[in-house]
N, C-alpha and C positions, 0 to 999 in steps of 0.2 A: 585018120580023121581028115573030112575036104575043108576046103575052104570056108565055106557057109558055116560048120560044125565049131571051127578054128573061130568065126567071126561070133559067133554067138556065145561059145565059152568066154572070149574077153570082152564084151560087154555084160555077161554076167559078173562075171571078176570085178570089173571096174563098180558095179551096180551094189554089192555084195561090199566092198571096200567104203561107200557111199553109206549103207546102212549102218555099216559099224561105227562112222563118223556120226551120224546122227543119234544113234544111239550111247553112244557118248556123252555128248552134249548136251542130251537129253536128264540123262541120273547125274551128272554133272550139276544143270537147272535144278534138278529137283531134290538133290542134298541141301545146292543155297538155299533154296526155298524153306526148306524144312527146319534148317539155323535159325534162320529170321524168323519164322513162325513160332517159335519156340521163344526165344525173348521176346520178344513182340508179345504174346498173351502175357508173359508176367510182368512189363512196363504197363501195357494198356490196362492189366485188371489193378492194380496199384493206383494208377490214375485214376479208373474210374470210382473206385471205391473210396475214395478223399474226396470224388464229387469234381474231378477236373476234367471237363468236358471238352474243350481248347485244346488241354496237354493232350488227351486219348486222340485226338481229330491230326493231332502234329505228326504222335508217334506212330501214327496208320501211315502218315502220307510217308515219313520217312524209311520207312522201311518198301519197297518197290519191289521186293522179290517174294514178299511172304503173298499167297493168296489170303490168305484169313486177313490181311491188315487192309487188301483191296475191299475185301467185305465189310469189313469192318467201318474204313472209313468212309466209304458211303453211305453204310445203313446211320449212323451218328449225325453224317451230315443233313439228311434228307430226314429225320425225325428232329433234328433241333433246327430244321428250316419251317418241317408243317408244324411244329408246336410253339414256334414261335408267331408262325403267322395265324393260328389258330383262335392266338389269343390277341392279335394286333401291338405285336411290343416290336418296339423299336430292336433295332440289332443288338447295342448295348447291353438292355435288359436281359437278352434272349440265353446269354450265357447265364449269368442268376436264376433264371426261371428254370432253366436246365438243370441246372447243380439241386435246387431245392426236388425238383425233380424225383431226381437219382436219390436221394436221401430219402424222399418218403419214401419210396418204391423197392428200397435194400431190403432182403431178406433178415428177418431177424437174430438174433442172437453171433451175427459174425461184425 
């Protein structure tokens, strides 16, 4: 093998050792992920179903690694901002109107 053959095998090698670190890290991220997303829907669907709108907005932000909680806690916050301004309530109010909200809007019989 020449020289050029010799330079090109080890920066595949090097390149090749590079992926597998990456891919590590990767199913690594995405077990945490997967954890968190998993308690995370059974705190926030508990919250939401007592009507705690506050507590669900907390336990989204606190959790950082689940995607579903990223989702979550924006869709929550950007629907209890237009319906709050929807109706011209003061911030205060805005959790109450929430909560009443969520209760008419429960599916029945659960």
């Amino acid at each position: 093998m020449g020289k050029p053959a010799l330079v090109v095998v080890i920066i595949l090698f090097i390149l090749s050792i590079y992926s597998f670190g990456v891919m590590i890290d990767r199913a690594l991220m995405y077990s945490a992920a997967r954890k968190q997303s998993r308690v995370f829907v059974q705190q926030v669907a508990g919250a939401l179903k007592d009507g705690k709108l506050d507590e669900a907005i907390a336990i989204a932000e606190r959790n950082k690694k689940s995607h579903i909680a990223k989702v979550v806690a924006t869709g929550l916050f950007r629907v209890s901002v237009r319906f709050a301004a929807s109706f011209g309530l003061r911030r205060h109010r805005r959790r109450q109107a929430w909560s009443r909200a969520l209760r008419r809007h429960r599916p029945r019989g659960k």
